[in-house]
C-alpha positions in Angstrom: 98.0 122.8 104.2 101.2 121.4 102.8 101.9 118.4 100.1 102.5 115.5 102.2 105.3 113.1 100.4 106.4 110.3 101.0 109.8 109.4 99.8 109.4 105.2 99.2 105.9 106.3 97.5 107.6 108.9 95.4 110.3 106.8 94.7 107.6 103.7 93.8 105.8 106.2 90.9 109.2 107.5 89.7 110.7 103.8 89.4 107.4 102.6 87.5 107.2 105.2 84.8 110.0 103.6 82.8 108.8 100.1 83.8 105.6 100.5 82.9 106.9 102.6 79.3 109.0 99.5 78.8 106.0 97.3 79.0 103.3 99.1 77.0 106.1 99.5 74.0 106.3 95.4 74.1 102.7 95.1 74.5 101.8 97.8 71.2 104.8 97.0 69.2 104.3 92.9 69.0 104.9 91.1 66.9 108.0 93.2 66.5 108.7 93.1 70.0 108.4 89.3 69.8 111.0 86.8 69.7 111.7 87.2 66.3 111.0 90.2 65.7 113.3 93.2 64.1 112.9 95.0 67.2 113.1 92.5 69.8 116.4 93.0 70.8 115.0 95.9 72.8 112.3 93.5 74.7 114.8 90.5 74.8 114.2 89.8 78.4 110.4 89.1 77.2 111.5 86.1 75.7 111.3 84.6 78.9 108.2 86.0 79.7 106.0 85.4 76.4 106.7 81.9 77.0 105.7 82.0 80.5 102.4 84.4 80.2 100.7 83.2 76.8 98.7 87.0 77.6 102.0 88.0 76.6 103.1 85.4 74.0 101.7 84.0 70.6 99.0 82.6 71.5 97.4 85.9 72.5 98.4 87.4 69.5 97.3 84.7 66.7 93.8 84.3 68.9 93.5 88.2 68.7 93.0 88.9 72.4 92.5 92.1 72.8 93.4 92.4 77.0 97.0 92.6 76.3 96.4 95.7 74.8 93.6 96.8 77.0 95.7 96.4 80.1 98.8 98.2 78.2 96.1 101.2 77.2 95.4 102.1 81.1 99.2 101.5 81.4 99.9 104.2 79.8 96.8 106.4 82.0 98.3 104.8 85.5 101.7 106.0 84.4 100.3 109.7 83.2 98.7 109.6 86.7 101.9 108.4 88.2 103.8 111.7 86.7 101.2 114.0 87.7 101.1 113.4 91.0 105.0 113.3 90.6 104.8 117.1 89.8 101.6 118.1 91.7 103.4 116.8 94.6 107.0 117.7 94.3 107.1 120.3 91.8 103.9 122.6 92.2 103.5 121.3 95.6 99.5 121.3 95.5 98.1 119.9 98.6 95.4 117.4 96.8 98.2 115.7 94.9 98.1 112.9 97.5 94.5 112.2 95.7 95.9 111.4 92.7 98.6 109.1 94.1 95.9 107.5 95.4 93.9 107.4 92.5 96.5 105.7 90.9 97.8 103.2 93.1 94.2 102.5 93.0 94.4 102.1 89.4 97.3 99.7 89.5 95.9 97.4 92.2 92.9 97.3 90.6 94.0 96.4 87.4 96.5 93.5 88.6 93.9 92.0 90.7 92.2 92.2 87.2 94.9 90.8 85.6 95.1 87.6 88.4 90.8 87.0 88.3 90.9 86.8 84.9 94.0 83.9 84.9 91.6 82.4 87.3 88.2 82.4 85.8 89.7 81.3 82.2 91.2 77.9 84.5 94.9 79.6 83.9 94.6 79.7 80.3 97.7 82.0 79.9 99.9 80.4 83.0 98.7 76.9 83.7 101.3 75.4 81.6 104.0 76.3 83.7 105.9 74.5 86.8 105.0 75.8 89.9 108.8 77.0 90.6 108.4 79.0 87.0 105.1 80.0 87.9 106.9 81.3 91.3 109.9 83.2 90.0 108.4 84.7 86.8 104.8 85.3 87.7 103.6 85.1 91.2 106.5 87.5 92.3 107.2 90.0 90.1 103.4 90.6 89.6 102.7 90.2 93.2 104.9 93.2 93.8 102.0 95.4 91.8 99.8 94.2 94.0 101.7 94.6 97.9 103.2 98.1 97.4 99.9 99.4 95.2 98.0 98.4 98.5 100.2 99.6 100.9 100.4 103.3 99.2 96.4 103.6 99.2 96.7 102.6 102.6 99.5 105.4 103.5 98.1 107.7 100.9 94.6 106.7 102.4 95.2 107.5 106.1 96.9 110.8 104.8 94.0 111.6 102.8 91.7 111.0 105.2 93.7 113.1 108.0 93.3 116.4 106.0 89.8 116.1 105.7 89.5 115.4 109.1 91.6 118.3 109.6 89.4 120.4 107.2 86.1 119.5 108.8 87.3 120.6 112.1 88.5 123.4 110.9 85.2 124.1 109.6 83.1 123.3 112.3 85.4 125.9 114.6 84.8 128.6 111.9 81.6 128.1 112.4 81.5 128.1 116.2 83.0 131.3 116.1 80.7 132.3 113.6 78.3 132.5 115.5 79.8 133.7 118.9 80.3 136.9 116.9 
C-alpha cells in the first residue's frame, strides 16, 4: 500500500519544526534568552510573552520550576517525530509513516492539554494576572492553535490509519478464504 499524505498535515509538521526549535532554544538558554539577557535579541518577541506566561518568565526561573524545561525536553522528541514522519512519508515513502504523524500529533495535543490542566489546577498561577483581552490575544489563541490542528490531524491521520487496517484485515480474511478453497 502507498504513503498516504496529506498536504495541510505535511505542511503543519514542516511549519512547526522551526517553531518549536525556536521555542526550546528560549526555554534551555534562559536566563540568556531573557529580557536582559546577551542573547535575547534572538527571543525578543518573548518579552511579551515572559510577561504574559510566568511558566515562561522569572518567576518560573527564580522558583526553579522545572515544567518549562520538561515541556521544552518532549519539544524537542515531538519535533524529531515531526521530521521523521516528514521523511518516512515523503522521502522513503513507507506506508506506516502515517503512524507516526499520529503519534505525534498525539504527542502535541497531549502535552498542551497538559500544559492548560496544569494552569488550571495551580488556580492560573502562571496566567491569572492578566486581562482577559491579554489572556485572549497572547495565550488562549496562539496555544489553542496546538490544540485544534493536533486534534484534527489524529482525527485525519486516525480515519487513514484505521482504513488500512481495515484494508489489511480484509485482505487477510480473503487470503484465507482462498486458502482454503484450494
Amino acid at each position: 500500500m502507498a504513503v498516504k499524505t496529506h498536504r495541510w498535515i505535511s505542511f503543519w509538521f514542516l511549519l512547526t519544526v522551526p517553531v518549536i526549535a525556536w521555542d526550546v532554544g528560549y526555554c534551555f538558554m534562559r536566563p540568556r534568552s531573557m529580557r536582559g539577557g546577551d542573547l535575547h535579541w534572538l527571543w525578543k518577541p518573548y518579552s511579551i510573552y515572559q510577561d504574559i506566561d510566568y511558566v515562561y518568565g522569572l518567576p518560573a526561573l527564580q522558583s526553579n520550576n522545572g515544567f518549562t524545561s520538561a515541556q521544552a525536553l518532549l519539544n524537542v522528541i515531538e519535533t524529531l517525530l515531526n521530521i521523521t514522519y516528514l521523511y518516512f512519508a515523503h522521502v522513503a515513502a513507507w506506508p506506516p509513516a502515517s503512524l507516526i504523524g499520529f503519534a505525534s500529533a498525539s504527542m502535541t495535543l497531549s502535552k498542551t492539554i497538559l500544559y492548560w490542566a496544569q494552569e488550571y489546577y495551580c488556580g492560573f498561577c502562571g496566567i491569572g494576572h492578566n486581562t482577559a483581552s491579554d489572556l485572549v490575544v497572547y495565550w488562549i489563541i496562539p496555544n489553542g492553535l496546538w490544540i485544534v490542528v493536533p486534534a484534527l490531524v489524529l482525527v485525519r491521520l486516525g480515519k487513514d490509519l484505521a482504513q488500512s487496517i481495515n484494508f489489511a484485515s480484509r485482505a487477510s480474511a480473503n487470503a484465507k478464504l482462498i486458502a482454503k478453497r484450494e
